[in-house]
C-alpha positions in Angstrom: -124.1 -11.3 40.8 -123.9 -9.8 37.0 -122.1 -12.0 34.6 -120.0 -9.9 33.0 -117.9 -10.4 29.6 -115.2 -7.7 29.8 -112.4 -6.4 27.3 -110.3 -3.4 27.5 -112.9 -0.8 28.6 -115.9 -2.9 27.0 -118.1 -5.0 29.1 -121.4 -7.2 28.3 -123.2 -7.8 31.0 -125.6 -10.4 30.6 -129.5 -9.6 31.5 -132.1 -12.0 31.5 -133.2 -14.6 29.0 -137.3 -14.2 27.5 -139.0 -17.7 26.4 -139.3 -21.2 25.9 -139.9 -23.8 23.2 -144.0 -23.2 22.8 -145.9 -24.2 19.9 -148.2 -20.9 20.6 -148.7 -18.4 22.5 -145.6 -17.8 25.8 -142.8 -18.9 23.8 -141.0 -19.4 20.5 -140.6 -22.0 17.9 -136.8 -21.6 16.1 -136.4 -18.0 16.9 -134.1 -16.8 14.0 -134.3 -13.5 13.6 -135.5 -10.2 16.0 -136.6 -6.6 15.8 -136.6 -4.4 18.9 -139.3 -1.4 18.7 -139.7 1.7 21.4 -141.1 1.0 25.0 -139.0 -2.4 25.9 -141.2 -4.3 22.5 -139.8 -6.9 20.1 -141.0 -8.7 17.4 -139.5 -12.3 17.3 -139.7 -14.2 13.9 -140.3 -17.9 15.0 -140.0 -20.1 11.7 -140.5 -23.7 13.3 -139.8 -26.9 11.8 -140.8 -29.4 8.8 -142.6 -31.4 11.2 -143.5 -27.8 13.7 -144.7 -25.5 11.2 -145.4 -23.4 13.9 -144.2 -20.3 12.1 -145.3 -16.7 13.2 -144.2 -13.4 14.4 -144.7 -12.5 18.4 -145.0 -9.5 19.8 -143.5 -9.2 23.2 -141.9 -7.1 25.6 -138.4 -7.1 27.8 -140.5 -7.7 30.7 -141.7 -10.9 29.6 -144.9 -10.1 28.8 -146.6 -11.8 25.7 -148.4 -9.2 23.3 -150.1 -11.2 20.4 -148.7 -12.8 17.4 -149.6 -13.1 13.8 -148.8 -14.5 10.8 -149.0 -17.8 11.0 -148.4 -21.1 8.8 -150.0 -20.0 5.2 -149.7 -19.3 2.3 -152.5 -16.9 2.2 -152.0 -13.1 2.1 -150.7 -12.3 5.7 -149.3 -16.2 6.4 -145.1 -17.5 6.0 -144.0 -20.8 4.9 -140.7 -20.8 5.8 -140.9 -17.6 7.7 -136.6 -15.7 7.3 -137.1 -12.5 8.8 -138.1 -9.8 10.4 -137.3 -6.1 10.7 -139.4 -2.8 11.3 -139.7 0.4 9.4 -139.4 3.9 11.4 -143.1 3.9 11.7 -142.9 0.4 13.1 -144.3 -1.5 10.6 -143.0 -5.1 10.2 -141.5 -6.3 7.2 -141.3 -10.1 7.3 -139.1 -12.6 4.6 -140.5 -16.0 3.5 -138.2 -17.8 1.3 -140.3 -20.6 0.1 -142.8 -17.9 -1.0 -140.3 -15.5 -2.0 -142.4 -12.4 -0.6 -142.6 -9.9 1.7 -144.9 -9.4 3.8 -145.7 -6.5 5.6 -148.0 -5.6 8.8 -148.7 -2.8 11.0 -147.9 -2.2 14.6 -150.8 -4.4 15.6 -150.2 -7.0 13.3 -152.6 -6.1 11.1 -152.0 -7.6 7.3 -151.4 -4.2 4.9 -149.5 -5.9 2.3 -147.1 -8.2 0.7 -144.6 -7.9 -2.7 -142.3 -9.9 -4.5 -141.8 -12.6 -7.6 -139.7 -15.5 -7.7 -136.7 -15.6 -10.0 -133.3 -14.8 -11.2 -134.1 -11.7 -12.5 -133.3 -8.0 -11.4 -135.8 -7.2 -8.5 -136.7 -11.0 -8.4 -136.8 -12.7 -5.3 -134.8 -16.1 -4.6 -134.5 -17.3 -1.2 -135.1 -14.1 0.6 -133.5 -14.1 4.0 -131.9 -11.1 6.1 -133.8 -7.7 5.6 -132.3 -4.1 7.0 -133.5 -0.7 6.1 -131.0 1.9 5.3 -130.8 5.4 6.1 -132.9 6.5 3.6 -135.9 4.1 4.6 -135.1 1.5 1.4 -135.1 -2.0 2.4 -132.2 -3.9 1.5 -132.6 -7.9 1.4 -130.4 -11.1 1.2 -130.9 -13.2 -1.4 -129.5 -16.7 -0.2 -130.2 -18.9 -3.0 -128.6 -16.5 -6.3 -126.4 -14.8 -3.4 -127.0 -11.6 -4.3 -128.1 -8.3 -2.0 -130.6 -6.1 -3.7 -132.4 -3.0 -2.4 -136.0 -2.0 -3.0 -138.3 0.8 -1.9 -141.4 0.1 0.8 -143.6 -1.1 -1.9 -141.3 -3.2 -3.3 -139.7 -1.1 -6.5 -136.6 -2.6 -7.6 -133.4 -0.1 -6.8 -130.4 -1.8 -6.9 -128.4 -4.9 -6.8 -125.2 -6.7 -6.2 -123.5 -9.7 -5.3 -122.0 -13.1 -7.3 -122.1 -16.5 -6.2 -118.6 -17.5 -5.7 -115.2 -17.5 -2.5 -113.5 -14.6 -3.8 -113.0 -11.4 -1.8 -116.4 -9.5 -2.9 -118.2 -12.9 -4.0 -120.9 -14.7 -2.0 -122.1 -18.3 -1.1 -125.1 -18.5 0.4 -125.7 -15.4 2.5 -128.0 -14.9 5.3 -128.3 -12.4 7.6 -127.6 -8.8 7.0 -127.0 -4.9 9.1 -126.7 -1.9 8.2 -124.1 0.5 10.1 -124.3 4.5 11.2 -122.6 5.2 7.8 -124.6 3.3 5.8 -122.1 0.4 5.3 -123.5 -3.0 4.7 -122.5 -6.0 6.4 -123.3 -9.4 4.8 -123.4 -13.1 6.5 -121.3 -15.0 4.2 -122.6 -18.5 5.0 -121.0 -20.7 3.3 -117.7 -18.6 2.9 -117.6 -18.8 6.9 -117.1 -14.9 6.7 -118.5 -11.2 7.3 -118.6 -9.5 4.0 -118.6 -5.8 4.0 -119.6 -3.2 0.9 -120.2 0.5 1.1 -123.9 1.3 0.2 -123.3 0.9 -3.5 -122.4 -2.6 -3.3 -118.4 -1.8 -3.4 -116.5 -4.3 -1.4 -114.8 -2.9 1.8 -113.2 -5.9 3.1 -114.1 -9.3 5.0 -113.8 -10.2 8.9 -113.7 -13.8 9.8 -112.6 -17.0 8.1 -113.4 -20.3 8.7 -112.4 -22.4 12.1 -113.0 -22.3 16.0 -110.7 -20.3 17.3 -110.6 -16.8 18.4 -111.4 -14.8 14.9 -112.6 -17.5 13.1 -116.2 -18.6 12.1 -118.3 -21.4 10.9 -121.1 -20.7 9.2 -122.4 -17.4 10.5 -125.9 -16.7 9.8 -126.3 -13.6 11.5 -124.9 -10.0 11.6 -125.1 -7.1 13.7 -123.4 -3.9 14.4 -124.0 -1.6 16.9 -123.4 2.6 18.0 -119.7 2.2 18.6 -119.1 -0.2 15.4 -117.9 -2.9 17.3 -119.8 -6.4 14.9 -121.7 -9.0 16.2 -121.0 -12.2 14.3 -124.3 -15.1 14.8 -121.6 -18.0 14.4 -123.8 -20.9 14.4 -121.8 -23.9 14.2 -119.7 -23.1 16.4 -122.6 -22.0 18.9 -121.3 -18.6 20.1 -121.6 -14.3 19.1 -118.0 -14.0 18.1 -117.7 -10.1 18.5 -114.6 -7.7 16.2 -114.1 -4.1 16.6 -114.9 -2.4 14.0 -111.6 -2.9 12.3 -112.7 -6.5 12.2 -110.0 -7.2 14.8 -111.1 -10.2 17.5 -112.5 -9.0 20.7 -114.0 -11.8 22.6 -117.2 -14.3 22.4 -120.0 -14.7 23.8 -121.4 -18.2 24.7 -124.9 -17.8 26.4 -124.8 -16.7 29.9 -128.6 -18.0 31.2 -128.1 -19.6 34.2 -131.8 -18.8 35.2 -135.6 -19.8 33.8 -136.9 -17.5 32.1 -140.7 -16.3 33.2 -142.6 -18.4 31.0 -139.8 -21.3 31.3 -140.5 -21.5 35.2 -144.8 -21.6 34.7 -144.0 -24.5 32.8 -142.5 -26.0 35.2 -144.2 -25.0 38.1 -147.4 -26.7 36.0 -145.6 -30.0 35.3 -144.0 -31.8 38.2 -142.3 -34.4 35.7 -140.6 -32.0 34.0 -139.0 -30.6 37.3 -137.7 -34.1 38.0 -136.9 -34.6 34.8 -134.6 -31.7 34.8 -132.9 -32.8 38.5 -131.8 -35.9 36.1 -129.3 -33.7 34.0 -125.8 -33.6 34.2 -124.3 -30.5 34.5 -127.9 -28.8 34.1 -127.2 -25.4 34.6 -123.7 -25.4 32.2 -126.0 -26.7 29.7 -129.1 -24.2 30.0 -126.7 -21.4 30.2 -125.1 -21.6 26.8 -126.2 -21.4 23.6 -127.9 -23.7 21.3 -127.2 -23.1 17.3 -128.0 -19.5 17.7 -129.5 -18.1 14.5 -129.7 -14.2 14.5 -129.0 -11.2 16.9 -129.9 -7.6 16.9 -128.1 -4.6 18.7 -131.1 -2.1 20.1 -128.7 1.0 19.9 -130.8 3.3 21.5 -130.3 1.2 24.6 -127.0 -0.3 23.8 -128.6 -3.7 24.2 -127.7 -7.3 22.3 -130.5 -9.7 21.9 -129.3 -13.2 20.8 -131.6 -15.5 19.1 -130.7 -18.7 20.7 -132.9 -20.8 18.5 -132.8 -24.5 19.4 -133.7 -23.6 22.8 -136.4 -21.2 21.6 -135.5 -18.1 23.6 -133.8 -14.9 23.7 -130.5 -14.2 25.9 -130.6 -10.7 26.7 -127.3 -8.4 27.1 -126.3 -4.9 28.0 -123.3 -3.4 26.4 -121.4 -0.7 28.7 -118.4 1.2 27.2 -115.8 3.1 29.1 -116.3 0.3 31.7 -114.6 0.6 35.0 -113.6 -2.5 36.6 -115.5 -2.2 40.5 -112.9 -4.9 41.9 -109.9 -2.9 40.3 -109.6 -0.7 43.6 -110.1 -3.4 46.2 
C-alpha cells in the first residue's frame, strides 16, 4: 500500500528509496546535494567524512542502477575536497562546489573533467565557502557563499555578474547560508542556516520576505540547509536538525512535513545483506527496526524534478535517497467508500 502524505488537494506519495552507506561504487557517502537529468538519471554529490574522504559525484538512475562516478578525493584539476554541490546546466553538464578549494568544477555528461574556475577571497567574484549552486533562467549560475554569506552570480566560465547578501539576523541579512533554488519566475530562495529561516529575494538580490523561524513545531525550522521549490510554488525546506522536509505554500504558509517514509531496502541495501548473514542478524536485534529505517537521518539537501513532479530527499547519514511523487488536485480513493 502507497504511503501517502496528503493536504487539502496535495498528496506525496512516497516511492522508493535508492542506496546505501558505500565507500565506492553501489552507494553513497553523506549524500548532500542532488541533480536529476532526463531519462530517470541523477547525479548525487557524496562529500564523505574527515575520516571517509570518500567524496565524489555518482551517476545513477531511478531504477537503481549504478552509472559511474567521478571526481574523487583531490585536489587535482577534476578532484573535491570537501565536495558542496552539485547542479546541471541545460546541456547537462555538471557544475560541482568545493568549499575547501573554493572552485568549481565542471564536467560533461560522462564525467569527463572540462574545467574548473574560482579564487578564494572576500572580494567581488571571489569565492568563500561555496555551497548551494542553481542556474537561472538565463543559464547564469548563482552560488551560496556560506562563509562571507553572500549570494553572487556568474556566467558558465565563471565571469563575475552580480552580488548580494550581508552577514547578519535582520530581515534581508544572512548567517551562514547553504543551500539555494531558483523558482519559475526567477525568484531566489536562500537557506538561511544559522538564522533558522528561508530567505527569499527577487533576481536582483531585493528581499521578498522570509518563511520559517526557529523551533520544532509546525512552521518552524532548525538549521535548514537545503531549499527547493517546485512547478506549483509550493517550498521544500531541508530542516536538518529537526530531521524532516518541512513543506509551505508558496505564501510561505505551513503545509505539512515530511519525515522519511522507507520502510523497504533499497536494491543495493538488500545485496548487502543478502552477502552478509551477520548483518541480517544484526538487524533482527533492533528495536523498532523498521520505524527507525523509515525516517530520516540529518537530511542535507533535496531537489524537486518538475518535469515529473518528483521530490528527491537527500537523507545523508543513512547514505540514500527517499524518493517522492507529488500529485495535485488529489482525490481521496477512500472518500466514496
Amino acid at each position: 500500500m502507497a504511503i501517502e502524505t496528503v493536504v487539502g488537494n496535495r498528496a506525496w506519495i512516497y516511492s522508493h528509496n535508492i542506496g546505501r552507506n558505500a565507500a565506492a561504487g553501489m552507494g553513497f557517502s553523506m549524500p548532500i546535494g542532488v541533480a536529476p537529468a532526463k531519462d530517470g538519471v541523477l547525479f548525487v554529490a557524496s562529500r564523505g567524512s574527515d575520516t571517509n574522504p570518500n567524496q565524489r559525484i555518482s551517476k545513477v538512475t531511478l531504477d537503481q542502477d549504478f552509472i559511474h562516478e567521478f571526481g574523487r578525493v583531490g585536489e587535482e584539476q577534476g578532484s573535491h575536497v570537501f565536495l558542496t554541490g552539485v547542479a546541471l546546466d541545460r546541456d547537462e553538464n555538471v557544475y560541482t562546489t568545493d568549499e575547501w578549494l573554493n572552485r568549481v568544477s565542471v564536467f560533461d555528461n560522462d564525467g569527463n573533467f572540462l574545467r574548473s574556475w574560482g579564487e578564494a577571497g572576500e572580494d567581488e567574484g571571489q569565492l568563500n565557502g561555496p555551497s548551494g549552486l542553481a542556474f537561472d533562467q538565463d543559464e547564469n549560475l548563482v552560488i551560496v557563499n556560506s562563509l562571507n554569506s553572500r549570494v553572487q552570480t556568474f556566467s558558465k566560465d565563471g565571469k563575475y555578474l552580480s552580488g548580494f547578501g550581508l552577514k547578519g539576523n535582520g530581515e534581508d541579512e544572512l548567517d551562514m547560508p547553504w543551500g539555494i533554488a531558483i523558482d519559475n519566475d526567477g525568484d531566489i530562495y536562500v537557506a538561511d542556516w544559522n538564522n533558522h529561516r528561508i530567505q527569499k529575494f527577487d533576481s536582483g538580490g531585493a528581499h521578498l520576505g522570509s518563511i520559517g523561524r526557529g523551533g520544532s513545531g509546525p512552521g518552524n525550522l532548525r538549521h535548514p540547509s537545503g531549499v527547493a521549490v517546485d512547478g506549483d510554488g509550493d517550498i521544500y525546506a531541508v530542516d536538518w536538525m529537526n530531521q524532516r522536509i518541512a513543506i509551505f505554500n508558496s505564501e510561505g504558509m505551513p503545509l505539512v512535513f515530511l519525515s522519511g517514509d522507507a520502510v523497504e531496502v533499497s536494491k543495493w541495501g538488500q545485496m548487502s545483506i543478502d552477502a552478509n548473514p551477520d548483518m541480517l542478524r544484526r538487524r533482527r536485534q533492533v528495536n523498532n527496526l523498521e520505524d527507525q529505517q523509515r525516517r530520516f537521518r540529518m537530511p542535507v539537501g533535496c531537489a524537486f524534478d518538475r518535469e515529473h513532479n518528483r521530490l528527491i530527499v537527500c537523507d545523508s547519514q543513512r547514505g540514500r535517497l527517499q524518493i517522492y511523487h507529488k500529485e495535485t488536485n488529489y482525490a481521496d480513493p477512500q472518500a466514496n467508500l
